[in-house]
N, C-alpha and C positions, 0 to 999 in steps of 0.2 A: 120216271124219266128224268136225265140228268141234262140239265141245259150247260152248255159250257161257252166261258166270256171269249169274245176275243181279244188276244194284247196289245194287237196295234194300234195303231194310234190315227184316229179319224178326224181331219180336218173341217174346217169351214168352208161351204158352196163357194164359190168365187163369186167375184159382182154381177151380181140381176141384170142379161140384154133381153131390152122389151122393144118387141115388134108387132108394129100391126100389121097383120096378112092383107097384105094389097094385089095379091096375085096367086093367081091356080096356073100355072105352066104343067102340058102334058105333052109326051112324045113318047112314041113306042120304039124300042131297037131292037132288030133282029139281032140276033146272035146265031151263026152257023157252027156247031157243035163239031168235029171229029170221031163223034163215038162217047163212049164211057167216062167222063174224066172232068175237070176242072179248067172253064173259060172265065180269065179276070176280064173286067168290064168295068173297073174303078176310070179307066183315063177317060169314056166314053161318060160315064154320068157326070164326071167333074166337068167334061164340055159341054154337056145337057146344063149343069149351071148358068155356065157363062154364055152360053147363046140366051139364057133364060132372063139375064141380067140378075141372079139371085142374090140376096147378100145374105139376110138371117131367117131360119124357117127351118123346113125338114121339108127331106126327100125319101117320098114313099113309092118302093120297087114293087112288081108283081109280075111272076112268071104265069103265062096266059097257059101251061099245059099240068098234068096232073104224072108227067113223069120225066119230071127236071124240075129244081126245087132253087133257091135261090140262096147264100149262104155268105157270111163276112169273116175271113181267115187268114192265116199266115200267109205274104205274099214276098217273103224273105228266101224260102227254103221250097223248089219244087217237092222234093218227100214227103211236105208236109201233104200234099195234093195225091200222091201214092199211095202213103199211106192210108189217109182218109176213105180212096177207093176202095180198098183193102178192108179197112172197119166197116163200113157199109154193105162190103159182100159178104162180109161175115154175120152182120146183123139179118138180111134176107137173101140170100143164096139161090140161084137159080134151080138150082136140084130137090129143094124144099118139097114139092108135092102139091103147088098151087094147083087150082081149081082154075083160075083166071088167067088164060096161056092163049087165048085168042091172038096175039101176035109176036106170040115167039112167047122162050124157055124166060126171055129178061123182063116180060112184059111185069107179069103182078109186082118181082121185086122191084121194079120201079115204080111203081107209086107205093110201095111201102116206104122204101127209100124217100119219093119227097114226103110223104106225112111225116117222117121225122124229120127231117131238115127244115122243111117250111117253102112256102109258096113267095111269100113276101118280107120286106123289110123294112127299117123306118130309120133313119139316119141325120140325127141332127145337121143341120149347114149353120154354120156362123163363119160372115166377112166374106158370102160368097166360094165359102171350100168344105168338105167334107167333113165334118168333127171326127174321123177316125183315127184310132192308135197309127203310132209310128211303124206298124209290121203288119198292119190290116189291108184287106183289101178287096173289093165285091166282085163275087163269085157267080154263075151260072152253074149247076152241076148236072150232068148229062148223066142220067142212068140207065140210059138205055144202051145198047152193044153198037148201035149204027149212028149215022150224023145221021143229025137233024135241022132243019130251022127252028128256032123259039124266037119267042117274041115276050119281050119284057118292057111292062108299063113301068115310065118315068112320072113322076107326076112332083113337081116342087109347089109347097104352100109355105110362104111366106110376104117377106118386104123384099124388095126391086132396088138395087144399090143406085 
């Protein structure tokens, strides 16, 4: 087996912020779905912040259903949210031949769908905002063919600005 180096070139952590967790803030938001597809919910948990008073900690998401999955992605280009749909139906397709079709042809490939995408998330907060890239942004993903309500657990542990 051939290991091979990378050439770039990797810096130094930036300066150590140390906090002590002086707070558990939790709240749950619903999100009402359309159908199949991709709901942002970044400006809703960055107000979950600041009602929460948060300044440095992490914010940990959990979608309470087992067929809508929770996900952090381009929020620059809607295609990117097309396409995705697209990859996903290609990975478990309704025509497949499942076994598990108790409510409807979209049922099983939706939770195949969230087992790969994921249930939850965990998102650093420093200074009170989101530590995410400049093109990121938190997702709900609906894989089922009809709306729905979800419900997604906020929960911030941190320091209180």
């Amino acid at each position: 087996m051939t290991v091979q180096q990378h050439s770039g070139a990797v810096s130094r952590p930036s300066a150590i912020i140390s906090a002590v967790p002086d707070v558990i803030a939790t709240a749950t938001l619903v999100i009402a779905t359309r159908g199949q597809g991709f709901t942002e919910f970044t400006r809703e948990a960055a107000r979950f912040l600041v009602d929460a008073a948060a300044k440095d900690g992490a914010l940990q998401l959990f979608v309470r259903h087992t067929s809508a999955s929770l996900v952090i992605q381009e929020n620059a280009d809607p295609g990117v949210q097309t396409d995705l749909v697209t990859a996903l139906d290609r990975l478990a397709p309704a025509d497949a031949g499942w076994v598990h079709d108790a409510e409807g042809p979209d049922d099983m490939p939706a939770h195949v769908k969230a087992m790969i995408t994921g249930v939850s998330l965990h998102v650093p907060v420093i200074g009170g905002a989101l530590a995410l890239g400049t093109w990121q942004g938190l997702y709900l993903a609906e894989h089922r063919a009809h709306p729905h309500r979800r419900e997604v657990v906020l929960q911030f542990i941190g320091s209180r600005r």
